[in-house]
C-alpha positions, -999 to 999 in steps of 0.1 A, spaced: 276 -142 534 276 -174 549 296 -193 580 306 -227 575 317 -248 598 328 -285 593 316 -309 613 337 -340 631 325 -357 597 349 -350 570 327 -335 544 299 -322 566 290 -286 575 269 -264 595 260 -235 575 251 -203 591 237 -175 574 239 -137 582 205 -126 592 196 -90 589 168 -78 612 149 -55 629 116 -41 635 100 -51 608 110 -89 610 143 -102 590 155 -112 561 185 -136 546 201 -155 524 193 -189 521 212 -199 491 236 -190 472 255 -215 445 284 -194 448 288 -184 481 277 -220 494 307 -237 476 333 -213 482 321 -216 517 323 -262 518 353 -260 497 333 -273 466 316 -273 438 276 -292 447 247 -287 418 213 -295 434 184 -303 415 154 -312 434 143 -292 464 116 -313 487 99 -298 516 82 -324 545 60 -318 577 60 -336 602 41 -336 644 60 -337 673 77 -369 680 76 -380 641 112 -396 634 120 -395 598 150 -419 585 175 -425 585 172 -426 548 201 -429 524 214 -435 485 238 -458 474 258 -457 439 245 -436 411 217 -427 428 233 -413 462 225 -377 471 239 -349 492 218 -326 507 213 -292 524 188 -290 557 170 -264 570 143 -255 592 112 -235 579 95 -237 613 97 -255 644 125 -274 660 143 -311 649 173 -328 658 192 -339 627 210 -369 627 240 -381 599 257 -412 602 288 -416 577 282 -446 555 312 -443 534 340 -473 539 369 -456 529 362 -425 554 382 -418 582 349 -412 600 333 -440 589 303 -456 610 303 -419 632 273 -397 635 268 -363 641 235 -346 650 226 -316 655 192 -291 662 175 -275 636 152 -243 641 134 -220 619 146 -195 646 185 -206 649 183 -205 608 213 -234 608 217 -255 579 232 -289 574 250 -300 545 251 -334 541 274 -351 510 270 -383 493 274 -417 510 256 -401 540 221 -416 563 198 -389 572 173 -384 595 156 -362 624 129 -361 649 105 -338 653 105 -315 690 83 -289 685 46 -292 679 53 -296 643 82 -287 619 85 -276 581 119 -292 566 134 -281 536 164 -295 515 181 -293 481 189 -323 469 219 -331 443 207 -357 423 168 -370 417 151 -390 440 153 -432 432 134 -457 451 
């Protein structure tokens, strides 16, 4: 089961999953194909996961794909804190040259899904931070 809230970018959610815990620690879902695009309203196939670490203060972006080689992507937090950044690239949006940001924690659990025709970034606030995101189409230089 998984909250989704869209974001003042059309096309962009936060992604909250229900997290089952107790004494023992916790456990959740962090994907699922299905429930994540019933949840957005459509259908997203990723193929590349990537996973970065970064020290506090490290800024990291804003990176982005144009044409056949653009990429949306889905955020999260293994540990540690970021704030997340997405700036709408695409001419024809309605939200065009607008940015949204948002913080990431391994402890909040948010995710952020970004779609194609998107900059990303973050910067780092806790000592360190593990990222991890799916990606939708291969990395291209």
């Amino acid at each position: 089961m998984i909250k989704a809230t869209e974001t003042k970018l059309k096309g962009c959610f936060i992604l909250e999953p229900k997290v089952f815990e107790d004494e023992r620690g916790h456990f959740f879902e962090s994907y699922n194909h299905k429930g994540f695009c019933e949840a957005i309203g459509r259908e997203v196939n990723f193929v590349q996961d990537n996973q970065s670490f970064s020290k506090k203060g490290v800024l990291r972006g804003l990176h982005f794909q144009k044409g056949k080689h653009a990429q949306a992507k889905l955020i999260s937090v293994l540990e540690g804190r970021i704030q997340d950044v997405v700036v709408d690239l695409r001419k024809d949006s309605p939200t065009f040259a607008q940015h949204f940001s948002v913080e990431l924690t391994g402890h909040n659990k948010k995710q952020l899904f970004v779609p194609r025709g998107f900059a990303h970034g973050f910067l780092t606030l806790s000592d360190s931070a593990k990222v991890f995101y799916k990606c939708d189409n291969y990395y291209h230089k």
